[in-house]
Structure formats: structure tokens, C-alpha cells
DOLUM-14257 format. One record per atom (N, C-alpha, C): x, y, z; residue number from 0; atom name. Coordinates in steps of 0.1 Angstrom, whole numbers. Last residue first. Layout:
BEGIN
(atom (X,Y,Z),NUM,"CA"),
...
This chain:
BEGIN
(atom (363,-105,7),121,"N"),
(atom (368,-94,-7),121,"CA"),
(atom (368,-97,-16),121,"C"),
(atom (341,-129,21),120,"N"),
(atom (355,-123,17),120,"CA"),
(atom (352,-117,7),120,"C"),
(atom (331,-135,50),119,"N"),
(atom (325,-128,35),119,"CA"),
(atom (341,-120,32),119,"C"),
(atom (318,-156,73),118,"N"),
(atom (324,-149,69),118,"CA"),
(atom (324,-143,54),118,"C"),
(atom (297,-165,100),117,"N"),
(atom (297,-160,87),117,"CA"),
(atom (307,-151,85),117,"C"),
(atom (293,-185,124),116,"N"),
(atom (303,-179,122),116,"CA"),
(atom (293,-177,105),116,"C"),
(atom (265,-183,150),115,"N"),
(atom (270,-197,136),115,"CA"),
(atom (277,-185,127),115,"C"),
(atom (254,-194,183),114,"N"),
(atom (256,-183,171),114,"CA"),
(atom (263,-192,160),114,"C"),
(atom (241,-206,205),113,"N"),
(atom (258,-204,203),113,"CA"),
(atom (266,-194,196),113,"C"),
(atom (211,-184,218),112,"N"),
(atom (217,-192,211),112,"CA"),
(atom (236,-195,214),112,"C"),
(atom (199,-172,247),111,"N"),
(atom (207,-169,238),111,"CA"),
(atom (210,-181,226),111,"C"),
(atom (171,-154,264),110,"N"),
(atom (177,-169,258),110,"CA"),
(atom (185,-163,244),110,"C"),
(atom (165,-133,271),109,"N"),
(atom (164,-145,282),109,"CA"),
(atom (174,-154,274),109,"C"),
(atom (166,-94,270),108,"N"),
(atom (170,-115,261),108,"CA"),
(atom (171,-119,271),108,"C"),
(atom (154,-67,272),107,"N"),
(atom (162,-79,276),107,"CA"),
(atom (161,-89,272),107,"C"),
(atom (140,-50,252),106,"N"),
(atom (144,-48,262),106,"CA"),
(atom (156,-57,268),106,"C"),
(atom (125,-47,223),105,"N"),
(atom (128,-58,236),105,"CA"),
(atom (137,-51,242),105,"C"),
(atom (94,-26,215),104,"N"),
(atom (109,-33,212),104,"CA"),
(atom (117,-40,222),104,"C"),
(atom (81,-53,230),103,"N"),
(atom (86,-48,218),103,"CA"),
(atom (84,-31,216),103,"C"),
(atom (67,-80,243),102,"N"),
(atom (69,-66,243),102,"CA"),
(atom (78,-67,235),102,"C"),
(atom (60,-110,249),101,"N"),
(atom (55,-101,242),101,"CA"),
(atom (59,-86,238),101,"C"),
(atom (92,-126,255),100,"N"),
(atom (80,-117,259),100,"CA"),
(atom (75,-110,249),100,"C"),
(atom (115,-136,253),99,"N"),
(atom (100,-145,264),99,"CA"),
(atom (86,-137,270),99,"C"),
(atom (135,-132,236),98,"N"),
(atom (132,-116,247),98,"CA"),
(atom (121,-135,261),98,"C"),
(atom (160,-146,220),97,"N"),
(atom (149,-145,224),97,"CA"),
(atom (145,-139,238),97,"C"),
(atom (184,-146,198),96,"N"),
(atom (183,-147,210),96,"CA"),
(atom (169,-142,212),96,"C"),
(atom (213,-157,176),95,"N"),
(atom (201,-153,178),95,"CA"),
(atom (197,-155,196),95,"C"),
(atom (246,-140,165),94,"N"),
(atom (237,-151,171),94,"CA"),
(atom (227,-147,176),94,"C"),
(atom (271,-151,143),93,"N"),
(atom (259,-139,145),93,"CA"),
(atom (251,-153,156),93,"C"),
(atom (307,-139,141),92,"N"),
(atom (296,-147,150),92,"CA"),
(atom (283,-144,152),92,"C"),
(atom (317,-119,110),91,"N"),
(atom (310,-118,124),91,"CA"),
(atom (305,-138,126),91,"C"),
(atom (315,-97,87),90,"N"),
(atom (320,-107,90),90,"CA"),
(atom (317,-112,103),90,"C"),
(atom (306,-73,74),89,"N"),
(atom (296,-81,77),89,"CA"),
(atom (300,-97,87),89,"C"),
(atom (326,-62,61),88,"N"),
(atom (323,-59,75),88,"CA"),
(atom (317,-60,80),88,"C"),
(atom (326,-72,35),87,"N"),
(atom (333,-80,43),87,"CA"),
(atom (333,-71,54),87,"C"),
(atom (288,-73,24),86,"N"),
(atom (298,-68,28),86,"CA"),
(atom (309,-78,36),86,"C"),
(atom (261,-89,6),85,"N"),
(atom (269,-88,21),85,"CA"),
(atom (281,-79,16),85,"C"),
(atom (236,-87,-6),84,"N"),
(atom (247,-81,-11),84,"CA"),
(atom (253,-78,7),84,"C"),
(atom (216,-101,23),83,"N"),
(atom (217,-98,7),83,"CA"),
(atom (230,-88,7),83,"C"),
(atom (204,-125,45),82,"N"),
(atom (213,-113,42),82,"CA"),
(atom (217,-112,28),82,"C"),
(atom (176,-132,63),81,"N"),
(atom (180,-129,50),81,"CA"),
(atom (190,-122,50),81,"C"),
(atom (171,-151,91),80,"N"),
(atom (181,-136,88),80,"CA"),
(atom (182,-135,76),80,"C"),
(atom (145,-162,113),79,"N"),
(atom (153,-164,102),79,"CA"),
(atom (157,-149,95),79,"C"),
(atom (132,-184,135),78,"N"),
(atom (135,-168,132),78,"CA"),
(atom (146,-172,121),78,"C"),
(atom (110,-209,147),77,"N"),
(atom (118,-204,139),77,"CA"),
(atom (118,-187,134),77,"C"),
(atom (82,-227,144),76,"N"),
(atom (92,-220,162),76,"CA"),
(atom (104,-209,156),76,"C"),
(atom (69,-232,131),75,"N"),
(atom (84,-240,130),75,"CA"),
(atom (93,-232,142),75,"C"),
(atom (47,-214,135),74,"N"),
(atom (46,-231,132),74,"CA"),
(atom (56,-239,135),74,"C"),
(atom (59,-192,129),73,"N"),
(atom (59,-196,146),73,"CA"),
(atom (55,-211,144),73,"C"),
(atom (86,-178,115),72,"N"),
(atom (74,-187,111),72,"CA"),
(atom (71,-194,122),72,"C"),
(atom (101,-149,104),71,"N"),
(atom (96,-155,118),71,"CA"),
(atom (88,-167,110),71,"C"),
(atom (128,-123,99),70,"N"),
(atom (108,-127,94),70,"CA"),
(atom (111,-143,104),70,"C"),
(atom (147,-96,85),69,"N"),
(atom (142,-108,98),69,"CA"),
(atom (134,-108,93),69,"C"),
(atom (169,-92,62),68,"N"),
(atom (156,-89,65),68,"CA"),
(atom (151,-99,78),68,"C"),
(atom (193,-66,46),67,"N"),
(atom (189,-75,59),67,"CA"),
(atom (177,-75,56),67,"C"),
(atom (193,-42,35),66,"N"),
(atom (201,-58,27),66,"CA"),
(atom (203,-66,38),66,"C"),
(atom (180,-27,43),65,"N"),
(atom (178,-28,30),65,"CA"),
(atom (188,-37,22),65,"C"),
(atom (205,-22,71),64,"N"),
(atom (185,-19,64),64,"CA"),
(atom (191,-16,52),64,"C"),
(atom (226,-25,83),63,"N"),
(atom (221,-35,75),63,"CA"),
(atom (207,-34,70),63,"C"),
(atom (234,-3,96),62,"N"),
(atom (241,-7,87),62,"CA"),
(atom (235,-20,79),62,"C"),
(atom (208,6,118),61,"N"),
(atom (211,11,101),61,"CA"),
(atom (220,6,92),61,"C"),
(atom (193,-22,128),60,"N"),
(atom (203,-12,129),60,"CA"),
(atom (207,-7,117),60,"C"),
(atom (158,-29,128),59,"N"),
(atom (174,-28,123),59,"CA"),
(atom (182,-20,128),59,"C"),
(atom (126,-45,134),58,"N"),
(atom (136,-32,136),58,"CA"),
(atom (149,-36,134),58,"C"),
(atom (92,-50,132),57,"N"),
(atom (108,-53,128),57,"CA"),
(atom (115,-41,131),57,"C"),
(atom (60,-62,132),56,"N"),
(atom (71,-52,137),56,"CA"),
(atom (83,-59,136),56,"C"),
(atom (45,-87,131),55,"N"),
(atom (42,-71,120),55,"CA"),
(atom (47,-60,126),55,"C"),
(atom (52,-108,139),54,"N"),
(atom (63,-106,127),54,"CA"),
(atom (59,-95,123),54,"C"),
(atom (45,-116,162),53,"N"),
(atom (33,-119,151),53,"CA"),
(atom (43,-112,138),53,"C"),
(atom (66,-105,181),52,"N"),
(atom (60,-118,186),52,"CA"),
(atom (50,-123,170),52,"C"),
(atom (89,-87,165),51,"N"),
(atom (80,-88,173),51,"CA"),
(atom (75,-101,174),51,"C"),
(atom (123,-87,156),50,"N"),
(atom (108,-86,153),50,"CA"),
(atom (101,-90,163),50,"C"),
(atom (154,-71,150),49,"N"),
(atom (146,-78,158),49,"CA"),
(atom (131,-81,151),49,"C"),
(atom (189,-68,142),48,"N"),
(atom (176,-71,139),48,"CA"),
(atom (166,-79,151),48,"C"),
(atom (215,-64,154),47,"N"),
(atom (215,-64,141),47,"CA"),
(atom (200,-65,135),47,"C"),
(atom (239,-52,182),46,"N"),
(atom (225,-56,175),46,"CA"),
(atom (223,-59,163),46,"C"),
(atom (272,-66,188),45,"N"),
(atom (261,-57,181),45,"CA"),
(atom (247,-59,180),45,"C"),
(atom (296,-70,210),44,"N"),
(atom (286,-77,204),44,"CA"),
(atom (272,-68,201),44,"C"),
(atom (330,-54,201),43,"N"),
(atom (316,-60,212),43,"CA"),
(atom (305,-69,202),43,"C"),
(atom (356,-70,188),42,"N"),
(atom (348,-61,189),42,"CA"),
(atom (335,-64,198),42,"C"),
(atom (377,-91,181),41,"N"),
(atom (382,-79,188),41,"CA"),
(atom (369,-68,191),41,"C"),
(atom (354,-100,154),40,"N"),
(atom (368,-101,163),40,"CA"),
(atom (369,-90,166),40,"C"),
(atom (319,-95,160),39,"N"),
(atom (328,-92,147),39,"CA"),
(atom (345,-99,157),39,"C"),
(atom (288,-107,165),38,"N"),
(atom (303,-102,173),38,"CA"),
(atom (309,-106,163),38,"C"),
(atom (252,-95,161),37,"N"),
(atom (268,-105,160),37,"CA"),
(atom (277,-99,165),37,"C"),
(atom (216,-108,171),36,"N"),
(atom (235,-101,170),36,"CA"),
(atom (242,-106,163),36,"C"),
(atom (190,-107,158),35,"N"),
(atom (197,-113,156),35,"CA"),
(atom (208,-105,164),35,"C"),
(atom (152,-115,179),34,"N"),
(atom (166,-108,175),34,"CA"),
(atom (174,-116,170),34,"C"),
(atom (123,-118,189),33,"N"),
(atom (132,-124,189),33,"CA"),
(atom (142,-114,182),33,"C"),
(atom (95,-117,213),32,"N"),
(atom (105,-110,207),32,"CA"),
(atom (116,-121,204),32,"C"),
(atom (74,-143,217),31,"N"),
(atom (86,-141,222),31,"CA"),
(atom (89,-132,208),31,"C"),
(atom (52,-163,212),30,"N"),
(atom (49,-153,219),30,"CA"),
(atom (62,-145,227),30,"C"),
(atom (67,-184,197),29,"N"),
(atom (54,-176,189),29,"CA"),
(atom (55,-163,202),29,"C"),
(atom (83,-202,215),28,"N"),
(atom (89,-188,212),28,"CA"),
(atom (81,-180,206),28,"C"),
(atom (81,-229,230),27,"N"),
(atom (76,-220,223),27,"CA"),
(atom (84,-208,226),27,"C"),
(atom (104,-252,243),26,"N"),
(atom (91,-240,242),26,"CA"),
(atom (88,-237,231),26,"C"),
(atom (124,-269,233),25,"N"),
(atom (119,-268,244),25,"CA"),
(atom (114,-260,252),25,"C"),
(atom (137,-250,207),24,"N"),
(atom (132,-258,213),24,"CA"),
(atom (132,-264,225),24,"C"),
(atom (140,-228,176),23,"N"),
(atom (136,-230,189),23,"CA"),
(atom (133,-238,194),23,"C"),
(atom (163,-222,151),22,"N"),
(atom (153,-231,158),22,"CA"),
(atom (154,-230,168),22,"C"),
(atom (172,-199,125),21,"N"),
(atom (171,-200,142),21,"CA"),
(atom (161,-206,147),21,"C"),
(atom (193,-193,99),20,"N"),
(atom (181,-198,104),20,"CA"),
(atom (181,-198,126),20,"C"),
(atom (201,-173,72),19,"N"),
(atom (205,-176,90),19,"CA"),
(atom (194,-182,95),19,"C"),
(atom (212,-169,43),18,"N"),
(atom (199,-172,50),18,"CA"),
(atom (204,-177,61),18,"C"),
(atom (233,-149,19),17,"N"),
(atom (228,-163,33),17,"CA"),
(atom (216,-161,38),17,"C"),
(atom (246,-138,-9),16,"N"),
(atom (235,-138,1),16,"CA"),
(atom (242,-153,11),16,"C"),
(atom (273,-113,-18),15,"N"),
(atom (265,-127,-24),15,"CA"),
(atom (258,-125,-12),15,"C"),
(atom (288,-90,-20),14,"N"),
(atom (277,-94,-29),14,"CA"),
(atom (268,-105,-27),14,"C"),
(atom (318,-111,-11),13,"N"),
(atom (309,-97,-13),13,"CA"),
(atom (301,-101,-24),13,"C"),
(atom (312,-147,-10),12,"N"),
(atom (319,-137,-16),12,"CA"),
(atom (314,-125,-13),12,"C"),
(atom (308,-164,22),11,"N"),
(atom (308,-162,7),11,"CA"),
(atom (314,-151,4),11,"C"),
(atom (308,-195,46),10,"N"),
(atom (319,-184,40),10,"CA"),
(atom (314,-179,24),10,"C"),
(atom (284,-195,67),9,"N"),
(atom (292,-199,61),9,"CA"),
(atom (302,-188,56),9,"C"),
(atom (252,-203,82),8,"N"),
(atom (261,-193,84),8,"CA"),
(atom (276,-201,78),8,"C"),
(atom (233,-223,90),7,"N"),
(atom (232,-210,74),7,"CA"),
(atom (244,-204,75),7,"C"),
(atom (217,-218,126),6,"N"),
(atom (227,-227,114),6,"CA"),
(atom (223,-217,101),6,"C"),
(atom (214,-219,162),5,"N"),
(atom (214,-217,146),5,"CA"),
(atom (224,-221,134),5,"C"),
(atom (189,-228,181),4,"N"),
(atom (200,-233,174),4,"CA"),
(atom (202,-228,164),4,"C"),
(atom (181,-226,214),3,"N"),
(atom (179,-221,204),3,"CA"),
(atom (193,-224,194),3,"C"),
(atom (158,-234,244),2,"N"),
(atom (171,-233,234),2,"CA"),
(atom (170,-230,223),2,"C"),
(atom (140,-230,270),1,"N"),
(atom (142,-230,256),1,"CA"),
(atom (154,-227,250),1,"C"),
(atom (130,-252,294),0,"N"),
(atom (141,-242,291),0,"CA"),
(atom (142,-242,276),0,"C"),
């Protein structure tokens, strides 16, 4: 059963960055779509980035292209969320989640993470 843990997620200023990490363990995940969400308060839970199993596909949702970036290092089982010049409507429970499959763009998540609060103040 593969789990998934993330951490990075903290409180910064607008403008400023984080790095979201996401460990996989008890499997592999190399041959697994992976993705980020988050859930903002009082609101559903959003897409926010995916990439493919070999990292040479990615996909965003428009509020975060070009100050988001997914990327992958399958040695370390690992997905990871660059976030640059944040916004406070960036605020959110972001959490990672893995398809268990080759395919792409993903379709369904098998595996969810807890997720790891980031907040970004005014």
C-alpha cells in the first residue's frame, strides 16, 4: 500500500516562495501520474498540477502557470511543488496524490496523501 507524505508547507509573506515536497512509500510511484490539490476553507478541493510517470508532461490549472512548477525525482520516489511569488489566494491544505498508472492526463487517484497547510499573508 503506498502512502504518501507531505511536508514544506508553512506560513509566508506575498511574493515569497515554498517548495512542497511529496514522499512515497511502500511502493513505487516512478510509474505513477502524480498531482498536487488543495482545499482553500469553506471551498472544494481544487486541482493544481500534475505530471506524468518520466516528468516530460505536466499540466496546471491556469491560476498557478508560471509561478508553479511540478517536477518528480523517481530515485527518491518523490514529487515536488515549486511555488513562486505566492498570492494570499493561494492559501490552502495542499495535498498530493498518485494516479498507479501510467496514463496521463490522470483520470483517477488511488492514493492520497494528509496534505501540509500553507498559508500566505498580505
Amino acid at each position: 500500500q503506498v502512502q504518501l507524505v507531505e511536508s514544506g508547507g508553512g506560513l509566508v509573506e506575498a511574493g515569497g516562495s515554498l517548495r512542497l515536497s511529496c514522499a512515497a512509500s511502500g511502493g513505487s510511484v516512478s510509474s505513477s501520474g502524480m498531482a498536487w490539490f488543495r482545499q482553500a476553507p469553506e471551498k472544494d478541493r481544487e486541482f493544481v498540477a500534475a505530471i506524468n510517470w518520466s516528468g516530460g508532461m505536466t499540466h496546471y490549472t491556469d491560476s498557478v502557470k508560471g509561478r508553479f512548477t511540478i517536477s518528480r525525482d523517481n530515485a527518491k520516489n518523490t514529487v515536488y511543488l515549486q511555488m513562486n511569488n505566492l498570492k494570499s489566494e493561494d492559501t490552502a491544505i495542499y495535498y498530493c496524490a498518485a494516479s498507479g498508472k501510467l496514463t496521463f492526463p490522470i483520470i483517477n487517484y488511488t492514493y492520497w496523501g494528509q496534505g501540509t497547510q500553507v498559508t500566505v499573508s498580505s
